[in-house]
N, C-alpha and C positions, 0 to 999 in steps of 0.2 A: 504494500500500500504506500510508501514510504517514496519506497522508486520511482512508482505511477505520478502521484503528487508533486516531484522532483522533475520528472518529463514534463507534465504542463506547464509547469512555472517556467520552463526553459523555452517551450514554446509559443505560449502568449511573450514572452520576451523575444522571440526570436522574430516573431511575426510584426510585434511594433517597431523594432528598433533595425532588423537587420536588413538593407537594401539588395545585397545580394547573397545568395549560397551557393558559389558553385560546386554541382552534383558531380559533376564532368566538364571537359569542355570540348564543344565542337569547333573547328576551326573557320567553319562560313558564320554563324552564327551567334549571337549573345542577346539573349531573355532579359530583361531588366522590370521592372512598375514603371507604373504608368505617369508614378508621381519624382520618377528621378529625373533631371533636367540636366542635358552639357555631355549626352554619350557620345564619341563621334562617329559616325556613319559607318566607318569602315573603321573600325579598330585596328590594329596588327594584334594586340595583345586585349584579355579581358578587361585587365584594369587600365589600362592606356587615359591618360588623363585625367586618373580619379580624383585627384586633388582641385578639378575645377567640375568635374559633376557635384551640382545639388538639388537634394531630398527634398521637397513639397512633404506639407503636411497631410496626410493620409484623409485626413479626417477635416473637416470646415473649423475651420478656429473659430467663427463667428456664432455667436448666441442665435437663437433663434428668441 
């Protein structure tokens, strides 16, 4: 039970905060959200220019 617990807590964290996980990688291709800004079109590498992609807030910051 302990373990279990331990997984979710790793996963609702993984899920707000982490922009990418690479599982693999294929070399035509690179998956990202919808809410990351500044990929460039054709990478050479996955993280190619990571230091100038940025994260949109997932979520509306704005009250209703």
């Amino acid at each position: 039970n302990a373990a279990l617990q331990l997984v979710s807590r790793l996963h609702l964290h993984l899920w707000g905060e982490v922009m990418l996980i690479p599982l693999w990688e294929v070399d035509d291709y690179l998956i990202y959200r919808k809410n990351v800004r500044g990929v460039p079109v054709d990478p050479v590498h996955p993280y190619e220019e990571i230091d100038r992609w940025v994260v949109e807030s997932w979520f509306a910051e704005d009250l209703p």
